[in-house]
PDB file with one MODEL, atoms N, CA, C and O in Angstrom:
MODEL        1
ATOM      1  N   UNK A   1     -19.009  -8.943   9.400  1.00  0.00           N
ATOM      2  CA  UNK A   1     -17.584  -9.135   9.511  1.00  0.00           C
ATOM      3  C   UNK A   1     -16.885  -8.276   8.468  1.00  0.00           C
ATOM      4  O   UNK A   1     -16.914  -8.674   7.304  1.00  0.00           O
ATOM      5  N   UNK A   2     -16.368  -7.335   8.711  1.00  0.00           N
ATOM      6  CA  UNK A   2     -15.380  -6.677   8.047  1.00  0.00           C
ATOM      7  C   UNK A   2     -13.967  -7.380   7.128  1.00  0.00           C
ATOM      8  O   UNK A   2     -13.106  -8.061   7.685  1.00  0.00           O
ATOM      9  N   UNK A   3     -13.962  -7.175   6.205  1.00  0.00           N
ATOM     10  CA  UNK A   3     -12.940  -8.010   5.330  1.00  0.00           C
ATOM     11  C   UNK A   3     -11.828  -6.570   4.774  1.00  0.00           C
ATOM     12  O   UNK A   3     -10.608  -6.559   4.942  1.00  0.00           O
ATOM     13  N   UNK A   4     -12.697  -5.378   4.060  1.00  0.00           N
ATOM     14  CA  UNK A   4     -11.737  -4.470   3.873  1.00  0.00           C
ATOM     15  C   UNK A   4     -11.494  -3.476   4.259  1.00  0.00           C
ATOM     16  O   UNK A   4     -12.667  -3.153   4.451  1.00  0.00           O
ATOM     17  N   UNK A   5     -10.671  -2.198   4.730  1.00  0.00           N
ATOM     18  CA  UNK A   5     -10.881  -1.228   4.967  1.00  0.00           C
ATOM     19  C   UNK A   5      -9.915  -0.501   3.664  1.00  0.00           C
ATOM     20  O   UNK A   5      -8.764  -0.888   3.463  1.00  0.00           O
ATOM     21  N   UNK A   6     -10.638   0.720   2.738  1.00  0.00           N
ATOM     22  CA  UNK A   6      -9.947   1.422   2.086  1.00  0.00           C
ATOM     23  C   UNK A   6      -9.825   3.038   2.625  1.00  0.00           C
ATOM     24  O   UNK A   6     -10.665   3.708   3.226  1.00  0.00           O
ATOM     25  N   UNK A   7      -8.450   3.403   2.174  1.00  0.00           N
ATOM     26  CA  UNK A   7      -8.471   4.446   3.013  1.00  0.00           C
ATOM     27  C   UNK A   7      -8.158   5.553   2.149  1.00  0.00           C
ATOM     28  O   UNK A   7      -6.976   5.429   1.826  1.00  0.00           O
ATOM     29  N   UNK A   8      -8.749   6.749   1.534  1.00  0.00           N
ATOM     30  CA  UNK A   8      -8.300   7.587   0.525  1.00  0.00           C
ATOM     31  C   UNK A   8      -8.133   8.785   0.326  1.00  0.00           C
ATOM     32  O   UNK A   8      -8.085   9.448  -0.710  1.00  0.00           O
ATOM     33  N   UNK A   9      -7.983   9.212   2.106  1.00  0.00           N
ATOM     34  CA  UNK A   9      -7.660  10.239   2.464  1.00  0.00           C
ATOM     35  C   UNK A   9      -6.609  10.635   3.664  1.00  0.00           C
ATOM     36  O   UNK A   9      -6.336   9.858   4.579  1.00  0.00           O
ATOM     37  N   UNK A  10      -6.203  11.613   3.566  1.00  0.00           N
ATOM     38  CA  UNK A  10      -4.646  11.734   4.161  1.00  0.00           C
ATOM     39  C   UNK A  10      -5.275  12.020   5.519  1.00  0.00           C
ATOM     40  O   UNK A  10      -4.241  12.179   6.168  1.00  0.00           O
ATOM     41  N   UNK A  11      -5.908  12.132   6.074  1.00  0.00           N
ATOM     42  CA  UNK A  11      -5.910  12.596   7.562  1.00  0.00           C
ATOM     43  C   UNK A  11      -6.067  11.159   8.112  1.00  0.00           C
ATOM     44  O   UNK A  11      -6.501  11.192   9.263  1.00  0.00           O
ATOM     45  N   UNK A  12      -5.812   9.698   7.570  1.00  0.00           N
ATOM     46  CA  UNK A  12      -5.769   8.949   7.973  1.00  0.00           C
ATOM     47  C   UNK A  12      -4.515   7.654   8.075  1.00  0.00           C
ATOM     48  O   UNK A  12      -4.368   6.505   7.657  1.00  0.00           O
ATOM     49  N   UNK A  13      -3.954   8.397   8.690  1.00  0.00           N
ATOM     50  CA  UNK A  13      -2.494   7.789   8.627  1.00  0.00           C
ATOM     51  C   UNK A  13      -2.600   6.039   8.915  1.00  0.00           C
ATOM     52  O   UNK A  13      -3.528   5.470   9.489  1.00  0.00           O
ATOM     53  N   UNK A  14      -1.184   5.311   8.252  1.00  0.00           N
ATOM     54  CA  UNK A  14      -1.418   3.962   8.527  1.00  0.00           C
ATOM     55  C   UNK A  14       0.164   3.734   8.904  1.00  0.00           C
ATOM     56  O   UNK A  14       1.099   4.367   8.414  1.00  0.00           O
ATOM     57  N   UNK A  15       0.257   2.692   9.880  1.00  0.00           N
ATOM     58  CA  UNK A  15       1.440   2.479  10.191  1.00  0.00           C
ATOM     59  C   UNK A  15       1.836   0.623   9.993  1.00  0.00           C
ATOM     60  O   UNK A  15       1.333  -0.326  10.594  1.00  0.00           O
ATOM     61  N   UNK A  16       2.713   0.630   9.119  1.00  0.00           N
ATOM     62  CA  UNK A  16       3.190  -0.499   8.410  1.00  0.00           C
ATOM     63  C   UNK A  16       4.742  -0.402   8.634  1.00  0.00           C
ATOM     64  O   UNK A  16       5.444   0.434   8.065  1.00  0.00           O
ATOM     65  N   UNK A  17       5.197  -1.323   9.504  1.00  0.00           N
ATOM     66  CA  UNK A  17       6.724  -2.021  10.334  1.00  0.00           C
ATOM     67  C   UNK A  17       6.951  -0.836  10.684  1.00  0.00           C
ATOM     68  O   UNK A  17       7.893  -0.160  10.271  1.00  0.00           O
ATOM     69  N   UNK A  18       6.055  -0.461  11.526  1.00  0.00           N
ATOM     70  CA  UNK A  18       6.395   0.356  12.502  1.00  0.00           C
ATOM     71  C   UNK A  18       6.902   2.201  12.037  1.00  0.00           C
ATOM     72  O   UNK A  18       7.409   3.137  12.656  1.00  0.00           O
ATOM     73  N   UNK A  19       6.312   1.929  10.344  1.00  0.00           N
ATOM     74  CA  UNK A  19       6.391   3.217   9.878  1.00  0.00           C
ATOM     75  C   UNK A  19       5.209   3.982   9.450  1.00  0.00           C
ATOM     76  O   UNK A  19       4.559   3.211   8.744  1.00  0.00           O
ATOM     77  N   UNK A  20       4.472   5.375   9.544  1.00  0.00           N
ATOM     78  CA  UNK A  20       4.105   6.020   9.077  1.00  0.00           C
ATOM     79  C   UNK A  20       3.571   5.928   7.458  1.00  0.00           C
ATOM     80  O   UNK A  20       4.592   5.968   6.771  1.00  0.00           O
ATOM     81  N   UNK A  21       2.828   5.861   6.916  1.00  0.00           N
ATOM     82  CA  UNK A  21       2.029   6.064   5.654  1.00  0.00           C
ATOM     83  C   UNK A  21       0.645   6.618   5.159  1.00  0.00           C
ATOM     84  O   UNK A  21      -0.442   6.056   5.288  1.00  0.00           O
ATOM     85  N   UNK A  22       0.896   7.820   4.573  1.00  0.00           N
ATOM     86  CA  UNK A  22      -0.469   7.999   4.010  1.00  0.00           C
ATOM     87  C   UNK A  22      -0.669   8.290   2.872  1.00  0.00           C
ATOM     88  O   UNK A  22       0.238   8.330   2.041  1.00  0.00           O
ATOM     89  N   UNK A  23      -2.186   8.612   2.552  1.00  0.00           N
ATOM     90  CA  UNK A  23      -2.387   9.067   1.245  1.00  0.00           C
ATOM     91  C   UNK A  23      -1.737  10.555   1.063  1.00  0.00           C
ATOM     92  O   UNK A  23      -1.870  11.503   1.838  1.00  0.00           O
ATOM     93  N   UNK A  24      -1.038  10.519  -0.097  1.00  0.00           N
ATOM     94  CA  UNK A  24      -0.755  11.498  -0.984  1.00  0.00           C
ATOM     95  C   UNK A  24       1.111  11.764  -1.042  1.00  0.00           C
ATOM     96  O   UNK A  24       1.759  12.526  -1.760  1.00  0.00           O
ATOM     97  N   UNK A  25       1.568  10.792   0.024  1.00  0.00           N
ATOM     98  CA  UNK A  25       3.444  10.284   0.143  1.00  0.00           C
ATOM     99  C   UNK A  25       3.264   9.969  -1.056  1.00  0.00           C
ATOM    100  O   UNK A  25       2.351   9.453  -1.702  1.00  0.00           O
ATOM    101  N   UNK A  26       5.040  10.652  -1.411  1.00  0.00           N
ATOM    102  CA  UNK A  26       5.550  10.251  -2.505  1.00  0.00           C
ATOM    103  C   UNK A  26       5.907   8.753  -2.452  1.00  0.00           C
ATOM    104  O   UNK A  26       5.787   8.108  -1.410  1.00  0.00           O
ATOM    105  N   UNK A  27       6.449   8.101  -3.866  1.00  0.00           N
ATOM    106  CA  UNK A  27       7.163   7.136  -3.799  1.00  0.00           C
ATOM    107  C   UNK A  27       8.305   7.172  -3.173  1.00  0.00           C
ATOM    108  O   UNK A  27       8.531   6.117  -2.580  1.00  0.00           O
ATOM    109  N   UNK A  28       9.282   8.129  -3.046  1.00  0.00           N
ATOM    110  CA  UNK A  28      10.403   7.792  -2.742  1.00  0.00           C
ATOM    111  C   UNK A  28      10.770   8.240  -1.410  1.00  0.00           C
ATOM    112  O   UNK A  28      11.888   8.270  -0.896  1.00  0.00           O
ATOM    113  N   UNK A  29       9.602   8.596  -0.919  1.00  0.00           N
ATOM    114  CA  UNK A  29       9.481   8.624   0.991  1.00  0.00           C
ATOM    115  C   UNK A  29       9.697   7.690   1.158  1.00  0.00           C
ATOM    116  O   UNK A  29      10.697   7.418   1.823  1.00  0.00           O
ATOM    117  N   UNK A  30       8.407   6.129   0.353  1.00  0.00           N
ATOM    118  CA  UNK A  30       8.104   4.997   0.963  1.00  0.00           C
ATOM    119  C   UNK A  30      10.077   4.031   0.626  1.00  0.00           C
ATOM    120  O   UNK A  30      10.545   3.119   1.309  1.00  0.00           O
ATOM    121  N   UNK A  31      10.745   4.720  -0.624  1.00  0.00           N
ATOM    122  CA  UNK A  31      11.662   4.397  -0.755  1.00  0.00           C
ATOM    123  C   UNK A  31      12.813   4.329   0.412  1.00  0.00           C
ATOM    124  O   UNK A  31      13.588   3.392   0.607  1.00  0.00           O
ATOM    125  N   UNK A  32      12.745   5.292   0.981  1.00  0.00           N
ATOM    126  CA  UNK A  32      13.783   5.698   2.450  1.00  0.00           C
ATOM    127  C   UNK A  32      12.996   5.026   3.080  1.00  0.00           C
ATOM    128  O   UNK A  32      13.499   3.917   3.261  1.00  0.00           O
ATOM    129  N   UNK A  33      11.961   5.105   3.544  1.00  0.00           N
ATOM    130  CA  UNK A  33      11.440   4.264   4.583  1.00  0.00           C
ATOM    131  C   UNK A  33      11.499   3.004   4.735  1.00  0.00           C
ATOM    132  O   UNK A  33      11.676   2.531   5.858  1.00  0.00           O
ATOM    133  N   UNK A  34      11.346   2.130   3.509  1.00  0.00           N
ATOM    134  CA  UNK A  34      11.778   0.538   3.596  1.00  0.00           C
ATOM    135  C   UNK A  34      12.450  -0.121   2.821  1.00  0.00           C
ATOM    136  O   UNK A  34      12.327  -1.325   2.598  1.00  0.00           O
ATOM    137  N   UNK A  35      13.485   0.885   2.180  1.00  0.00           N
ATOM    138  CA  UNK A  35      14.368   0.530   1.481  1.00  0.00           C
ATOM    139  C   UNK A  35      14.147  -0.727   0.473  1.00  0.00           C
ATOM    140  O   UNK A  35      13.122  -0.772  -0.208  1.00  0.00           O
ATOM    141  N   UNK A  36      15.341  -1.962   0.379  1.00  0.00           N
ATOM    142  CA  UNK A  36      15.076  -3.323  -0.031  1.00  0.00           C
ATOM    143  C   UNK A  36      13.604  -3.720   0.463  1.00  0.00           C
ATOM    144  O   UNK A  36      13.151  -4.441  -0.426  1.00  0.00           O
ATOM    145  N   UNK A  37      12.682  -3.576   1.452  1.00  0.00           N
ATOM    146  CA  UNK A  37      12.035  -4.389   1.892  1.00  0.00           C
ATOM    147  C   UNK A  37      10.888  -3.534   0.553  1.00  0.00           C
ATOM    148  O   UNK A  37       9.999  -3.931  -0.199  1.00  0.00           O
ATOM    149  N   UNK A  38      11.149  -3.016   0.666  1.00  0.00           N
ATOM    150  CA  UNK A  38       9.494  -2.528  -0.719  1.00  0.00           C
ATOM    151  C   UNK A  38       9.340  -2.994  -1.799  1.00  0.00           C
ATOM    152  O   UNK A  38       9.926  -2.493  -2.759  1.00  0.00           O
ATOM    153  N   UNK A  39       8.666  -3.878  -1.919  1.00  0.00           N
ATOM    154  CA  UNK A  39       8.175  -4.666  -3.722  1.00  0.00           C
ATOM    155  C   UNK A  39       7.156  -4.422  -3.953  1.00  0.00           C
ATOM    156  O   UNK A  39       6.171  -4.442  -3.216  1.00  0.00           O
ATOM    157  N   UNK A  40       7.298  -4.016  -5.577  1.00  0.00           N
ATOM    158  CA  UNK A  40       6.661  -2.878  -6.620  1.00  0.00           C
ATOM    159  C   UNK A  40       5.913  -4.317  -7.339  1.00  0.00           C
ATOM    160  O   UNK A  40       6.570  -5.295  -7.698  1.00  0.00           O
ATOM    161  N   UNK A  41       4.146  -4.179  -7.476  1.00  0.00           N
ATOM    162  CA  UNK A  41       4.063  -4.987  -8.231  1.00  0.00           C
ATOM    163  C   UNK A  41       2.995  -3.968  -9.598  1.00  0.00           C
ATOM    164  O   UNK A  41       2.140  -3.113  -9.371  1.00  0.00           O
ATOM    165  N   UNK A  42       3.345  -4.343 -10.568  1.00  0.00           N
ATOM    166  CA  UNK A  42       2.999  -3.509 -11.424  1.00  0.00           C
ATOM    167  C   UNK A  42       2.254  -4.518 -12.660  1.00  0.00           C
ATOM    168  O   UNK A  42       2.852  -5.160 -13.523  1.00  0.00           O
ATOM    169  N   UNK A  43       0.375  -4.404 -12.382  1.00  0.00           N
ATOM    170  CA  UNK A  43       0.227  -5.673 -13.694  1.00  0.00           C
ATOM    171  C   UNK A  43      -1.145  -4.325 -14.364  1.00  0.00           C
ATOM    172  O   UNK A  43      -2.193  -4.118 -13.752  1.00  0.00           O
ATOM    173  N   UNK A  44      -0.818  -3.706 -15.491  1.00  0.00           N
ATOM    174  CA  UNK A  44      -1.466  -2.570 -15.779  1.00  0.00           C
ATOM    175  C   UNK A  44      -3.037  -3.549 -16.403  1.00  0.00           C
ATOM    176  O   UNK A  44      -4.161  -3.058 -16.295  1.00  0.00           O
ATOM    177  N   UNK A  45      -2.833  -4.695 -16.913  1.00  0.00           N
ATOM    178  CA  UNK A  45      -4.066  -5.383 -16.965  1.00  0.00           C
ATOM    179  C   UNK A  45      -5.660  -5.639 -15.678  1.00  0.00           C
ATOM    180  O   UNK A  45      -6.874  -5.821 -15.775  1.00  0.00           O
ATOM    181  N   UNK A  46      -4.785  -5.519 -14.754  1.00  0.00           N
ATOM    182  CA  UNK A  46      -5.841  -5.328 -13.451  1.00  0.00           C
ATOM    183  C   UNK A  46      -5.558  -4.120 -12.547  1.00  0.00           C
ATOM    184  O   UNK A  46      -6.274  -3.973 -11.556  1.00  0.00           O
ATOM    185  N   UNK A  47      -4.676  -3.331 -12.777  1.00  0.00           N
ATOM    186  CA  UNK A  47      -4.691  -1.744 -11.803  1.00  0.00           C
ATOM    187  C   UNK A  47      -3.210  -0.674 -13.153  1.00  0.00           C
ATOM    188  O   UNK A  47      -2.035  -0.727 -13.516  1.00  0.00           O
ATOM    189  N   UNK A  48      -4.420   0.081 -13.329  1.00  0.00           N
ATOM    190  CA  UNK A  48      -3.280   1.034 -13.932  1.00  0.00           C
ATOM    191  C   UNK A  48      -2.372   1.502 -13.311  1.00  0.00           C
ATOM    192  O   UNK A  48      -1.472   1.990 -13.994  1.00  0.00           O
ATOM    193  N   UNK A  49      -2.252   1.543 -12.087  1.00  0.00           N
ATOM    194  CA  UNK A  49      -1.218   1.961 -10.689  1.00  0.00           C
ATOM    195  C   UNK A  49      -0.544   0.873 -10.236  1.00  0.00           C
ATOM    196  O   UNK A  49      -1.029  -0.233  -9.994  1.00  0.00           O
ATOM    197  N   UNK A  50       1.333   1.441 -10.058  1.00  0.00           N
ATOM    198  CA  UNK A  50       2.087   0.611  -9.300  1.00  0.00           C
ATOM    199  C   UNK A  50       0.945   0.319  -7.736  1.00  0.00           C
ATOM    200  O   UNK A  50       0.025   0.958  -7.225  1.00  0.00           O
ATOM    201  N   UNK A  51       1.729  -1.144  -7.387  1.00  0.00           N
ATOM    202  CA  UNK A  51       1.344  -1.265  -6.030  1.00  0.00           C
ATOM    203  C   UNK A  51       1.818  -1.809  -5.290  1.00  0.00           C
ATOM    204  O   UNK A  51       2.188  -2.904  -5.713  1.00  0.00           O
ATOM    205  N   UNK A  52       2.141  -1.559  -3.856  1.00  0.00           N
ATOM    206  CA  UNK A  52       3.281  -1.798  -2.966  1.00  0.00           C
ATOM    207  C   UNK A  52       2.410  -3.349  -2.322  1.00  0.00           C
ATOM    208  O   UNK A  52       1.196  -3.297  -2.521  1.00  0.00           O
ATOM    209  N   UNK A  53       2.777  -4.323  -1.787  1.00  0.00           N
ATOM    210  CA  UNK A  53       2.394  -4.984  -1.385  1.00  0.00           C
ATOM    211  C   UNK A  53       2.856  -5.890   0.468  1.00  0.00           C
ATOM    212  O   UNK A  53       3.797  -6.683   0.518  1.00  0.00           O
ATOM    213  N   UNK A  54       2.105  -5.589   1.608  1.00  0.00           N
ATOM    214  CA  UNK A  54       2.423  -6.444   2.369  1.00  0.00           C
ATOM    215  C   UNK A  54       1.834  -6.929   2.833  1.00  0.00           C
ATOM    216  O   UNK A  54       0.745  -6.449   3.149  1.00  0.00           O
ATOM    217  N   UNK A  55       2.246  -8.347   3.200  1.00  0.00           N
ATOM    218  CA  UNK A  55       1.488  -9.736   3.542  1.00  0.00           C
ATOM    219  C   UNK A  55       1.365  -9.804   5.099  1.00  0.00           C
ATOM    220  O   UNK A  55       2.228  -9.307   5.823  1.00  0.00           O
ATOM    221  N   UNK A  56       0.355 -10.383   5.540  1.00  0.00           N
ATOM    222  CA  UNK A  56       0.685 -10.476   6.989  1.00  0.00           C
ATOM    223  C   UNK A  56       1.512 -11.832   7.298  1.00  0.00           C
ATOM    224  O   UNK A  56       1.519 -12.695   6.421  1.00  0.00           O
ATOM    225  N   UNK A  57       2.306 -12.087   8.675  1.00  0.00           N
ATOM    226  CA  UNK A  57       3.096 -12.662   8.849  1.00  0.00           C
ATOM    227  C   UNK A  57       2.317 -14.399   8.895  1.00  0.00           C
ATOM    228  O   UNK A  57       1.291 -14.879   9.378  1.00  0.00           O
ATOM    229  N   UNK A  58       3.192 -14.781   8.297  1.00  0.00           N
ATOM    230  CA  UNK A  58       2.793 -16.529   8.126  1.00  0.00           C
ATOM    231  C   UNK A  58       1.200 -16.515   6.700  1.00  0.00           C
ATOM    232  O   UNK A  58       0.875 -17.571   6.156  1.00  0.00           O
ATOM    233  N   UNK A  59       0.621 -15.440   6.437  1.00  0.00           N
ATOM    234  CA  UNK A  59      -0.156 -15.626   5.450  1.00  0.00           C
ATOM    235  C   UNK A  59       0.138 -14.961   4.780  1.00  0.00           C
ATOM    236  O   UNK A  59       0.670 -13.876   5.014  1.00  0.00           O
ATOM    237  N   UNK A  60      -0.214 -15.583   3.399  1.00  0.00           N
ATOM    238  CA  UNK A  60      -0.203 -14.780   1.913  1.00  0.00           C
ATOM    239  C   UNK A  60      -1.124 -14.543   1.724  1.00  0.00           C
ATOM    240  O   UNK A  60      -1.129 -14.152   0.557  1.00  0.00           O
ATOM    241  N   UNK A  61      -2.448 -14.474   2.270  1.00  0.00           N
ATOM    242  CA  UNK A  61      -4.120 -14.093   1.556  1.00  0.00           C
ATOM    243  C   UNK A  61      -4.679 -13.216   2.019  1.00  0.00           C
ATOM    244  O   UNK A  61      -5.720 -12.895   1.444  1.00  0.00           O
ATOM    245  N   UNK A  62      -4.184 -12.264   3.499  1.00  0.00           N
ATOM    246  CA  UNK A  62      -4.442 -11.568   3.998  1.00  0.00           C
ATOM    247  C   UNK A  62      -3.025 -10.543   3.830  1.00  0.00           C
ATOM    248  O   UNK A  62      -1.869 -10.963   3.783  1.00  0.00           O
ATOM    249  N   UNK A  63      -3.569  -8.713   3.733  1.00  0.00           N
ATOM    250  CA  UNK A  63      -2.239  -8.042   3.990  1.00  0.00           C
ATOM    251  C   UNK A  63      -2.830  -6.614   3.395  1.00  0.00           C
ATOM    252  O   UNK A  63      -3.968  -6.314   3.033  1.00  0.00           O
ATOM    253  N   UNK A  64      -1.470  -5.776   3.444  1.00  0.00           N
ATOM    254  CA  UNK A  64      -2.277  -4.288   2.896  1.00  0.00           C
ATOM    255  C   UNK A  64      -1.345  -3.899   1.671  1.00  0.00           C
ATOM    256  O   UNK A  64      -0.125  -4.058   1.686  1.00  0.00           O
ATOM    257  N   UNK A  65      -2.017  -3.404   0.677  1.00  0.00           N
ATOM    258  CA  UNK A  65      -1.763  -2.690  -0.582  1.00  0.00           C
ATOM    259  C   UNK A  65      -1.808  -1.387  -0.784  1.00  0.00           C
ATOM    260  O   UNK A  65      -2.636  -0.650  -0.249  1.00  0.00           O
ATOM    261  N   UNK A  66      -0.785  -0.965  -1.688  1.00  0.00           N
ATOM    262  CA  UNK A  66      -0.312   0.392  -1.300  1.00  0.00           C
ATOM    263  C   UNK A  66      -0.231   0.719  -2.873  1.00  0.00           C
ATOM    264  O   UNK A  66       0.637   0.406  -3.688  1.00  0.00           O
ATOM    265  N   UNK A  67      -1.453   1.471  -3.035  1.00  0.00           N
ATOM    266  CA  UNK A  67      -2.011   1.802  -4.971  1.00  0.00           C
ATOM    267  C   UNK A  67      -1.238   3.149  -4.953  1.00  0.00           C
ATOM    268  O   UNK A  67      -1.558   4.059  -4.189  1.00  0.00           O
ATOM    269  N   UNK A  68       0.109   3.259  -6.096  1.00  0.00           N
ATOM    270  CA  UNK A  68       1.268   4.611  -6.123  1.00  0.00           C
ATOM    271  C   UNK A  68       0.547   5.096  -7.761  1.00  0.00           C
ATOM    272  O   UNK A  68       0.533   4.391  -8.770  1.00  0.00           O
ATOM    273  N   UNK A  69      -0.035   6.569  -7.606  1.00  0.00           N
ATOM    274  CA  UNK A  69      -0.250   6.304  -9.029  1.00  0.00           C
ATOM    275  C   UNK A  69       0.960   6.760 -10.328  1.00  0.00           C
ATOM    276  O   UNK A  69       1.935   7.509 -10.254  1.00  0.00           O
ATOM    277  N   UNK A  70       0.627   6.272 -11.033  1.00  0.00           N
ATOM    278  CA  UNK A  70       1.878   6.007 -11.987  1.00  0.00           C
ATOM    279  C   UNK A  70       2.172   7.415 -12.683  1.00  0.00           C
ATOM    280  O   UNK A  70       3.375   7.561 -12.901  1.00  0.00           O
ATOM    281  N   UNK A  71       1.548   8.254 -12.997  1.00  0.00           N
ATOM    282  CA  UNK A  71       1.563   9.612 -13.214  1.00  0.00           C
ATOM    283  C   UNK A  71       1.949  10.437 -12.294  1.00  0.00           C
ATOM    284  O   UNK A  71       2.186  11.523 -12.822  1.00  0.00           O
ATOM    285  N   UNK A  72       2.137  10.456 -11.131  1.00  0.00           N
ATOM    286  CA  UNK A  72       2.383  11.704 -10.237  1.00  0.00           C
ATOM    287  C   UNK A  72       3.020  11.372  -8.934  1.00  0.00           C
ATOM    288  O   UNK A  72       3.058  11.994  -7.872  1.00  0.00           O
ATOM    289  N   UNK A  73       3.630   9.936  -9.394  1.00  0.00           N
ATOM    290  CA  UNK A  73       4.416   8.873  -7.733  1.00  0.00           C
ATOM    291  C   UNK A  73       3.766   9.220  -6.703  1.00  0.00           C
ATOM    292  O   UNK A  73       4.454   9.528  -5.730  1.00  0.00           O
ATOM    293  N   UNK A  74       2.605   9.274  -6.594  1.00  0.00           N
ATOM    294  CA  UNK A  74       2.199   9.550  -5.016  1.00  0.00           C
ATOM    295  C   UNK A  74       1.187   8.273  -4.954  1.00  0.00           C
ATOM    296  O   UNK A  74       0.630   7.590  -5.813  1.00  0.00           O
ATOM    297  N   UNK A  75       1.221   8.276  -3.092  1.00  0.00           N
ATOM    298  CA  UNK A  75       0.099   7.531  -2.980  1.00  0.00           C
ATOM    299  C   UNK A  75      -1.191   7.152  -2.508  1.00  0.00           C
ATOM    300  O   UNK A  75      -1.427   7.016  -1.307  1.00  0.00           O
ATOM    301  N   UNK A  76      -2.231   6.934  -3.613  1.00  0.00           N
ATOM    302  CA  UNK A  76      -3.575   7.143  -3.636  1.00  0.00           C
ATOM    303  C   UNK A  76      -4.504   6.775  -3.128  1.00  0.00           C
ATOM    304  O   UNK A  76      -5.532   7.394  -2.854  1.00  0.00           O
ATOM    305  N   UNK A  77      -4.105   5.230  -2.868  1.00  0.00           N
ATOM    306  CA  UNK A  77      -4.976   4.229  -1.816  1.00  0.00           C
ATOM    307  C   UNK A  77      -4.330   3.817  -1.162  1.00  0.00           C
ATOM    308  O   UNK A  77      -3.199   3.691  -1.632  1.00  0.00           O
ATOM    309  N   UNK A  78      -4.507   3.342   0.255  1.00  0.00           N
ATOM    310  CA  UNK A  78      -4.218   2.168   1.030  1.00  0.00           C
ATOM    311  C   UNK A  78      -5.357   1.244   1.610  1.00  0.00           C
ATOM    312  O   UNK A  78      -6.204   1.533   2.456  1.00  0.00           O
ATOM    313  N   UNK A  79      -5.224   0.444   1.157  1.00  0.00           N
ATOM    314  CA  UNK A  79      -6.331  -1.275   1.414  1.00  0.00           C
ATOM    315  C   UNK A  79      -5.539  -2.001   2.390  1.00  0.00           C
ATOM    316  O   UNK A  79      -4.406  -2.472   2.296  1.00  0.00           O
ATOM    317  N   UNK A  80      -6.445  -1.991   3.428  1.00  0.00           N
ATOM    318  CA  UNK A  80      -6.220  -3.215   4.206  1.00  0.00           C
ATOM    319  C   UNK A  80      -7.237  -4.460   4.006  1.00  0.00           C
ATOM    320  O   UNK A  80      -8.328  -4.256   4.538  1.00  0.00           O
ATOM    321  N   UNK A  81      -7.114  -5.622   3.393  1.00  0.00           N
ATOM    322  CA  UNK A  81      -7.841  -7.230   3.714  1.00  0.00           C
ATOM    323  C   UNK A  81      -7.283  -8.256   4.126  1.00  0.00           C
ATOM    324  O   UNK A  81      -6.127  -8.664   4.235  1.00  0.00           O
ATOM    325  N   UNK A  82      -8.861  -8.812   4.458  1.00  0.00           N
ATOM    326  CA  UNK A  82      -8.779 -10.157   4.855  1.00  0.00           C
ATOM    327  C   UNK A  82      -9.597 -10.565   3.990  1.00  0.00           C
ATOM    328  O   UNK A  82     -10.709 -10.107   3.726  1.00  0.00           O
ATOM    329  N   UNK A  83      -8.830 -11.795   3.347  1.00  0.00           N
ATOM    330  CA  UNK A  83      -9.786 -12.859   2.715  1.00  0.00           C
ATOM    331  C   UNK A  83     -10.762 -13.509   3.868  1.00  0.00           C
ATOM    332  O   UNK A  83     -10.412 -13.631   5.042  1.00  0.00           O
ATOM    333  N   UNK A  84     -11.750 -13.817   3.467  1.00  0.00           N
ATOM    334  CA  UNK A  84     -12.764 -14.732   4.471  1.00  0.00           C
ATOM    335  C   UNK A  84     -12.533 -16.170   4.562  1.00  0.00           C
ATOM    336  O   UNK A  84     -13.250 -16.866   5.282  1.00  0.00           O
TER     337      UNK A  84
ENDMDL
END
């Protein structure tokens, strides 16, 4: 059973509310793209990189993360999970 998929290369586009995302977008693409709806969570104790966060609908334990690295606003990972 598959729980994560990480994705860390650009020829692999991901589409989140119906928008476009990949590795190596700036931050402030993802800025125009979802305006208010984008929350930055930033805890340098467990990821030296900002990270965008969305939940899937009705759960908080499942969703995809969006690792921006903090040196060069672009972005580096995208994780999709499921908790088990």
């Amino acid at each position: 059973r598959l729980t994560i998929i990480e994705i860390i290369d650009s020829q692999w586009p991901v589409k989140i509310l119906g928008k476009e995302i990949r590795v190596g977008d700036h931050f402030n693409e993802l800025k125009q793209k979802f305006g208010n709806d984008l929350k930055i969570i930033y805890k340098p104790e467990i990821n030296p990189n900002y990270v965008v966060s969305f939940n899937c609908l009705e759960n908080d334990y499942d969703g995809t993360l969006i690792d921006i690295n903090v040196t060069t606003n672009t972005v580096e990972e995208i994780i999709y999970f499921i908790n088990p």
